[in-house]
MOPAC internal coordinates of N, CA, C and O (Angstrom, degrees):
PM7 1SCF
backbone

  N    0.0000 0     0.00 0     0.00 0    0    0    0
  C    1.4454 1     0.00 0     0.00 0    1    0    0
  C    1.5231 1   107.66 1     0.00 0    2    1    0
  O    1.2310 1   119.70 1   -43.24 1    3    2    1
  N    1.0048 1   118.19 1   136.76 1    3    2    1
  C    1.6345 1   124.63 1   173.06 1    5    3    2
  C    1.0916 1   130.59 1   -73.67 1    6    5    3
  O    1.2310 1   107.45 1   -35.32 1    7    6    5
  N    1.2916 1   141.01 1   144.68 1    7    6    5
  C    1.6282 1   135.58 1  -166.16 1    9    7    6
  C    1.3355 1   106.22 1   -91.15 1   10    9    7
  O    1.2310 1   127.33 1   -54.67 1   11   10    9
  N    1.4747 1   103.49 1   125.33 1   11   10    9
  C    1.4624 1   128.41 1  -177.30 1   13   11   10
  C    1.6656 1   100.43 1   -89.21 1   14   13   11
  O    1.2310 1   113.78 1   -79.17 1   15   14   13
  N    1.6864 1   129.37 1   100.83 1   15   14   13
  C    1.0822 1   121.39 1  -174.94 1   17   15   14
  C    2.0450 1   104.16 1   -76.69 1   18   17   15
  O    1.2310 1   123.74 1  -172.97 1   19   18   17
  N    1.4439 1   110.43 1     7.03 1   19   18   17
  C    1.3795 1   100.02 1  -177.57 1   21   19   18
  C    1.2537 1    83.40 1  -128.48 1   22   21   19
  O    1.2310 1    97.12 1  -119.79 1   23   22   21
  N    1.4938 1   158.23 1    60.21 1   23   22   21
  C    1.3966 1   142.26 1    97.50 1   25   23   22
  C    1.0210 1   124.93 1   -51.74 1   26   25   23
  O    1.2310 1   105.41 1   -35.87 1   27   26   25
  N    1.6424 1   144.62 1   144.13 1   27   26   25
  C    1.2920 1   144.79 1   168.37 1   29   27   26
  C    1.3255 1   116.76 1   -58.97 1   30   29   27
  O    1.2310 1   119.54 1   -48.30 1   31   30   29
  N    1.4677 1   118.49 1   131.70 1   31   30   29
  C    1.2825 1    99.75 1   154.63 1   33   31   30
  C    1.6954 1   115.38 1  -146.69 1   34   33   31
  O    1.2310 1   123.54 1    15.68 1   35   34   33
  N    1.5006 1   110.82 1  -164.32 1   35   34   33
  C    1.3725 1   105.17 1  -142.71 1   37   35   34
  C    1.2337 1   138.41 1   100.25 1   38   37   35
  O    1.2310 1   103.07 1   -34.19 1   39   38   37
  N    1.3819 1   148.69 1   145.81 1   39   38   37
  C    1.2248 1   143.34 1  -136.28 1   41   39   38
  C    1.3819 1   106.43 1  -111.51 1   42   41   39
  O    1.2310 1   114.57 1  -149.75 1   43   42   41
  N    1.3708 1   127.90 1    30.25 1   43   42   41
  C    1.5794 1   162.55 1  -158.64 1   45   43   42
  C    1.3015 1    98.12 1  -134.68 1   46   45   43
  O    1.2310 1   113.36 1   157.11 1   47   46   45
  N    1.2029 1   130.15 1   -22.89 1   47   46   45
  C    1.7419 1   117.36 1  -168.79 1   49   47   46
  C    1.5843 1    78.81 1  -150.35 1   50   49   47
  O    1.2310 1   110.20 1  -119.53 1   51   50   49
  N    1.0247 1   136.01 1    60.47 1   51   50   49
  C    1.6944 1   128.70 1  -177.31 1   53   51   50
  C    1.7921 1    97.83 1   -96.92 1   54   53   51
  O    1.2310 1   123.53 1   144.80 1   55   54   53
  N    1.5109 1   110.83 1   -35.20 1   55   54   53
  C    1.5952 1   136.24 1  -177.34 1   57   55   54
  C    1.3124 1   107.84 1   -72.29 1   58   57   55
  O    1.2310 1   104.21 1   179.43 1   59   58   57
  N    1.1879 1   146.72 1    -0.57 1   59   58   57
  C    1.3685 1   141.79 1  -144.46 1   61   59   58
  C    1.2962 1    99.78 1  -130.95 1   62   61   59
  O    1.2310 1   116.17 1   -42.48 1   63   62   61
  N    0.8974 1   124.88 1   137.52 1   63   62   61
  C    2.2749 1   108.41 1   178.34 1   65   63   62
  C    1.5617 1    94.38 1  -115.43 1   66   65   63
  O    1.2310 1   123.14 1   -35.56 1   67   66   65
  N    0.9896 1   111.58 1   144.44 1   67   66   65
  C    1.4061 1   149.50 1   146.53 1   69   67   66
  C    1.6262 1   123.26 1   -27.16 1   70   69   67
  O    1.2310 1   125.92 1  -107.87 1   71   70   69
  N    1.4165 1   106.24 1    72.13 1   71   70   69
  C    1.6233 1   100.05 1  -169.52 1   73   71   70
  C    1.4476 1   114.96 1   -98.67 1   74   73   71
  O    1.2310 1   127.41 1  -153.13 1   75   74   73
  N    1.6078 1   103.35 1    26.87 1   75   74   73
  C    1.6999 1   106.02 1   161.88 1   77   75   74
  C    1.6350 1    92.41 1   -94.22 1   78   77   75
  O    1.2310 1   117.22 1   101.44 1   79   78   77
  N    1.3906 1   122.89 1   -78.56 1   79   78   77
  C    1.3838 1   135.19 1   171.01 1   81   79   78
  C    1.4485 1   107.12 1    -5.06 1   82   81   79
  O    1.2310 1   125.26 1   116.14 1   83   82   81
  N    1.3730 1   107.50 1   -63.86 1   83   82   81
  C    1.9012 1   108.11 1  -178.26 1   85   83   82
  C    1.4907 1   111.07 1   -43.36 1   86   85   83
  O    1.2310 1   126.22 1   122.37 1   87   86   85
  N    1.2223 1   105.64 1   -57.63 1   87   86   85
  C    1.7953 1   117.27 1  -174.36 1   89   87   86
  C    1.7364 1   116.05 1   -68.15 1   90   89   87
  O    1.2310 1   127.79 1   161.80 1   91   90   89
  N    1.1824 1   102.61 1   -18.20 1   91   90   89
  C    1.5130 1   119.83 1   167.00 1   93   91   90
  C    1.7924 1   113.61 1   -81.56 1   94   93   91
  O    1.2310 1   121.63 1   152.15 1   95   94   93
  N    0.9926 1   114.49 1   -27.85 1   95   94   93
  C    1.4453 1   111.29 1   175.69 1   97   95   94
  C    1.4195 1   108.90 1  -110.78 1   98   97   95
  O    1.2310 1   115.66 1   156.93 1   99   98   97
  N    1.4547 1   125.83 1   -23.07 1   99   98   97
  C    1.4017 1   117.93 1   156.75 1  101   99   98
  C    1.9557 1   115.54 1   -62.29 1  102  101   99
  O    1.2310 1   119.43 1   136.31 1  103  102  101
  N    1.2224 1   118.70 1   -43.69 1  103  102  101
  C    1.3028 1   123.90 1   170.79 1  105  103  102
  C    1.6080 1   102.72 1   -54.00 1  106  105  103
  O    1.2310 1   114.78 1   135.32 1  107  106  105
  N    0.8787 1   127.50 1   -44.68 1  107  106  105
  C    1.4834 1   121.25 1   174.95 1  109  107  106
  C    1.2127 1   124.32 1   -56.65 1  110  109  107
  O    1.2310 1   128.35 1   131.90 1  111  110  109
  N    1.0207 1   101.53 1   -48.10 1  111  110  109
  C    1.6202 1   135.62 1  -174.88 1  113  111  110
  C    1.6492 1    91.46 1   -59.71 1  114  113  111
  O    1.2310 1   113.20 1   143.47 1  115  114  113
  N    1.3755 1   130.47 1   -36.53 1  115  114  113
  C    1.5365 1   130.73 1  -140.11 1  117  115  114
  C    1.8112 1    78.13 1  -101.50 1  118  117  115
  O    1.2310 1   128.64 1   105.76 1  119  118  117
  N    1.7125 1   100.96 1   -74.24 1  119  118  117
  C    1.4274 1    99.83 1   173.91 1  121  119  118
  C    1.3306 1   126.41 1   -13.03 1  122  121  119
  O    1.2310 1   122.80 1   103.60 1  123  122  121
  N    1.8312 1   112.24 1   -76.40 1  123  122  121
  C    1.4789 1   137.05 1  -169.05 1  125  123  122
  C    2.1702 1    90.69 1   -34.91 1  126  125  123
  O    1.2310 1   126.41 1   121.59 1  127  126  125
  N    1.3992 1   105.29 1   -58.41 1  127  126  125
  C    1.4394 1   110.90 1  -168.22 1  129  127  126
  C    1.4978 1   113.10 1   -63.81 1  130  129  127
  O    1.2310 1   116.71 1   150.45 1  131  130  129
  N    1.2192 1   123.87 1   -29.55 1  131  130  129
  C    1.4715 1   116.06 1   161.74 1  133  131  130
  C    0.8016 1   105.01 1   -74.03 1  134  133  131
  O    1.2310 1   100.30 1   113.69 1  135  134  133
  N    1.4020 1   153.30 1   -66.31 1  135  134  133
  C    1.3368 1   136.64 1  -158.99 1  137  135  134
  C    1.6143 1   112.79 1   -61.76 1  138  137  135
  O    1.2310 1   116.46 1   157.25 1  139  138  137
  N    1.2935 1   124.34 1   -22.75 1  139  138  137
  C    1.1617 1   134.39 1   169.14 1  141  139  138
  C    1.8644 1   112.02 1   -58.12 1  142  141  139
  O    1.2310 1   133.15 1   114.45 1  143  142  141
  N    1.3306 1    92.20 1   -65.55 1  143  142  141
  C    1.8514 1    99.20 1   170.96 1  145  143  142
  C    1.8224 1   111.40 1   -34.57 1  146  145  143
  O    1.2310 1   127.24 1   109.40 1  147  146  145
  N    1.7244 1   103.67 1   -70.60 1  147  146  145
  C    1.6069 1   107.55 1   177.98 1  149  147  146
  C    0.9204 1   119.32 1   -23.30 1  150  149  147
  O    1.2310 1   126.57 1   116.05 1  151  150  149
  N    2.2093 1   104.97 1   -63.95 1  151  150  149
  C    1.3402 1   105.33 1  -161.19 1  153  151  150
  C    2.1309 1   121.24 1   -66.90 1  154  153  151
  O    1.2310 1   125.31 1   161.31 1  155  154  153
  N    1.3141 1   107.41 1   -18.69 1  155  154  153
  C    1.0595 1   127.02 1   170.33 1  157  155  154
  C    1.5906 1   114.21 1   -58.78 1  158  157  155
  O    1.2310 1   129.01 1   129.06 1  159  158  157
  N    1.2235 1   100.24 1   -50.94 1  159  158  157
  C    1.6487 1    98.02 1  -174.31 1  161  159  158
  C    1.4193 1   117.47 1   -94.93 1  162  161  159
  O    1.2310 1   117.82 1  -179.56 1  163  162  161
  N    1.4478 1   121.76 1     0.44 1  163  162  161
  C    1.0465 1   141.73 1   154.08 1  165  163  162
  C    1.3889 1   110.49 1   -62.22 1  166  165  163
  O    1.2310 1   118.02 1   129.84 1  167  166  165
  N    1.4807 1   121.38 1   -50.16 1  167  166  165
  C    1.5834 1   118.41 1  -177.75 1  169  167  166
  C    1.0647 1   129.31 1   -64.11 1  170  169  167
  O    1.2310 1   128.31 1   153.30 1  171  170  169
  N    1.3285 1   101.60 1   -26.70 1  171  170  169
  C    1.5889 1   100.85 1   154.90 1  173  171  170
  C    1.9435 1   101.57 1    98.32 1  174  173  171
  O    1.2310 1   125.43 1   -75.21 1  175  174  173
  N    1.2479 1   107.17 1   104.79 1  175  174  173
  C    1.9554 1    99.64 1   176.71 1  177  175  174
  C    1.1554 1   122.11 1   118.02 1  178  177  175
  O    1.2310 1   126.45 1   139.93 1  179  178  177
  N    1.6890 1   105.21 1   -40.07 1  179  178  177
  C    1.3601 1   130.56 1  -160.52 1  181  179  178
  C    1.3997 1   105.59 1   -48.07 1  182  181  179
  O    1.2310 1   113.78 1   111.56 1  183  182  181
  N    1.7017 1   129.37 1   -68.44 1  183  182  181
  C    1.0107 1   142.24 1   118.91 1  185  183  182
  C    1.2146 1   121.50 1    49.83 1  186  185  183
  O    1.2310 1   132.42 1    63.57 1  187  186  185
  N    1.6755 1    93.62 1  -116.43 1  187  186  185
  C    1.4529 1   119.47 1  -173.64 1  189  187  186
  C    1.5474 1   111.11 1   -78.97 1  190  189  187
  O    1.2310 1   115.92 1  -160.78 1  191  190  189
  N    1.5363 1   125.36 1    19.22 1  191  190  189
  C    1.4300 1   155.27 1   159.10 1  193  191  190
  C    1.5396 1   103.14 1   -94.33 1  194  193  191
  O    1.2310 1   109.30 1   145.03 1  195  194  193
  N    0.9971 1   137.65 1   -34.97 1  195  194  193
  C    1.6420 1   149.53 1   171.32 1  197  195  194
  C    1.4283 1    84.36 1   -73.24 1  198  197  195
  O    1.2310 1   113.30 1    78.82 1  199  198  197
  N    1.6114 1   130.27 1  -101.18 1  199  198  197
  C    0.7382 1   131.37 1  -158.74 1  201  199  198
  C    1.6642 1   137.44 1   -33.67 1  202  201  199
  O    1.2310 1   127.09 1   142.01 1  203  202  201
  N    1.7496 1   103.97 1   -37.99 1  203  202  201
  C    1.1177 1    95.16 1  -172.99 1  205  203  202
  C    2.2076 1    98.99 1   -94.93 1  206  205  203
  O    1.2310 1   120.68 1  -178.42 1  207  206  205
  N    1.1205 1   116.31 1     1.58 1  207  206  205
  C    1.2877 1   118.54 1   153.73 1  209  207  206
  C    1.4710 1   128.98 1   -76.24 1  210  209  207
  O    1.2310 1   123.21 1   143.02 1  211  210  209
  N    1.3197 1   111.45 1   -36.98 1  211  210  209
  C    1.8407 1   108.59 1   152.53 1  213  211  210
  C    1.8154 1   102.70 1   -58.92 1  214  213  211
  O    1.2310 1   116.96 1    79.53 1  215  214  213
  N    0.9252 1   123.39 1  -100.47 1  215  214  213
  C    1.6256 1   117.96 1  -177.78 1  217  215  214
  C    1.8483 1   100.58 1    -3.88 1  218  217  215
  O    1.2310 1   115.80 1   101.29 1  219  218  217
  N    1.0367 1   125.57 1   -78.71 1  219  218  217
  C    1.3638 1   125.73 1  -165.14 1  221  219  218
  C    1.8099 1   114.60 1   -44.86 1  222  221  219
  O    1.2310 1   132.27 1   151.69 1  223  222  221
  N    1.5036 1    93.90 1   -28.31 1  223  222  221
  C    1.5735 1   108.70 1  -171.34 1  225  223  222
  C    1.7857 1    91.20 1   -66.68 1  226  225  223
  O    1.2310 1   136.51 1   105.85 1  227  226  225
  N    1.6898 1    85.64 1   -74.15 1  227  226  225
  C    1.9023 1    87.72 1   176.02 1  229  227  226
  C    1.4258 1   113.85 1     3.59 1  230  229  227
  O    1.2310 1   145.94 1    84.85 1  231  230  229
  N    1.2934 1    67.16 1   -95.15 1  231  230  229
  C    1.9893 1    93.76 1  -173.20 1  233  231  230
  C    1.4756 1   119.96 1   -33.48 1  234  233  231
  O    1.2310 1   123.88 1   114.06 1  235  234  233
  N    1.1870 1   110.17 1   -65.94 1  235  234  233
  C    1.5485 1   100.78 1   169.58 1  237  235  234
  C    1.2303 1   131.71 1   -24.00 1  238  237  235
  O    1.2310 1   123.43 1   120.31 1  239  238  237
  N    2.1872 1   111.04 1   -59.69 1  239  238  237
  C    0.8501 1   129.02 1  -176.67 1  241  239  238
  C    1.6830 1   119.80 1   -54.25 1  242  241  239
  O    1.2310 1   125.95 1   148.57 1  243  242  241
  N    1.5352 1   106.17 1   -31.43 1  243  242  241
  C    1.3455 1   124.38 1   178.88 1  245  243  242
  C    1.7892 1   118.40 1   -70.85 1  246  245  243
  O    1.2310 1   130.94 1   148.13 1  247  246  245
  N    1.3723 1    96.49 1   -31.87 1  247  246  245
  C    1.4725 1   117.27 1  -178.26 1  249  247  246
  C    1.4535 1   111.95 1   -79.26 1  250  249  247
  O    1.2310 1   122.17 1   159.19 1  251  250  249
  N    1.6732 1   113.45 1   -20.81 1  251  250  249
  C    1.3470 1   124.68 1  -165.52 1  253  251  250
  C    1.6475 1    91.22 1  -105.22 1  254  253  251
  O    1.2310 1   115.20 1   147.61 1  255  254  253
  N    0.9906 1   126.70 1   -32.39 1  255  254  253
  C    1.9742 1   121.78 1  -178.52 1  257  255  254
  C    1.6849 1    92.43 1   -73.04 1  258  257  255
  O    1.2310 1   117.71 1   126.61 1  259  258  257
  N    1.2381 1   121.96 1   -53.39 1  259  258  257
  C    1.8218 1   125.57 1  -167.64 1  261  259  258
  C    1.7340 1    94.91 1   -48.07 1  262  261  259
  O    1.2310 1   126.43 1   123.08 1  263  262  261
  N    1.4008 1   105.24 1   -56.92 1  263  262  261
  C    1.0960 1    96.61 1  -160.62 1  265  263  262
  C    1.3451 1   116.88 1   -62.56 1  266  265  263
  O    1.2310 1   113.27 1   129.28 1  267  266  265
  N    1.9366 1   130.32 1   -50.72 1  267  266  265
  C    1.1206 1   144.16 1   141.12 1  269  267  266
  C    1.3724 1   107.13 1   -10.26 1  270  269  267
  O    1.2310 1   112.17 1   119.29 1  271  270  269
  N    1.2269 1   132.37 1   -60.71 1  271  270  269
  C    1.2735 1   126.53 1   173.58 1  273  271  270
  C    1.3280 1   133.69 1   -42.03 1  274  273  271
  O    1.2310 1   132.89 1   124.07 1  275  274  273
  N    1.7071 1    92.71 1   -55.93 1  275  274  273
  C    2.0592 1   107.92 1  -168.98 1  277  275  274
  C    1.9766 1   103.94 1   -69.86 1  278  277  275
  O    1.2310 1   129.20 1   156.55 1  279  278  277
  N    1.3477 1    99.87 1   -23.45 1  279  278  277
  C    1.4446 1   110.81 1  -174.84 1  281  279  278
  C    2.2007 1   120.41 1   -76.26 1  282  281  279
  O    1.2310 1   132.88 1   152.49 1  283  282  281
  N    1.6944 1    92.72 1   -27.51 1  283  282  281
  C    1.1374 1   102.14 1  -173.96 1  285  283  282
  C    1.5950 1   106.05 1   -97.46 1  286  285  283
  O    1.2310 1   114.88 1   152.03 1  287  286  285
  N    1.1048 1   127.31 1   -27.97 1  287  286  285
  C    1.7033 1   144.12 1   133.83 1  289  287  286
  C    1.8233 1   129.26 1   -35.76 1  290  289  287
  O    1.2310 1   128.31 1   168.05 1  291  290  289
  N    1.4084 1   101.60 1   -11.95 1  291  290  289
  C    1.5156 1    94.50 1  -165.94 1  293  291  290
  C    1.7527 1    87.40 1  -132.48 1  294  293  291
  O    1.2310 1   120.10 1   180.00 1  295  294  293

């Protein structure tokens, strides 16, 4: 975090928080996550590697109720 030469300090304002500091580590925080997104979709797969592993999940799950089903039916 960077030094805010107009935060208080001293054990007189020890109670008080820092609402430049907050917005300075939330902005980071915001940054850190875009650059995170880029570098992701930059790599190329990542993605449509998520994606086609949700689909697979689906399915299973769908394959696992049918079956649960035909078994509690018969």
């Amino acid at each position: 975090m960077a030094h805010n030469p107009q935060a208080p300090h001293g054990p007189q304002h020890s109670q008080e928080p820092d609402p430049a500091g907050s917005t300075q580590m939330f902005q980071a925080f915001v940054n850190q996550g875009a650059t995170d997104r880029r570098g992701s979709a930059t790599a190329g797969g990542s993605s449509s590697s998520i994606s086609v592993g949700m689909i697979a999940g689906v399915v299973l799950v769908i394959a696992v109720v049918i079956a649960v089903a035909v078994i509690a039916f018969t």
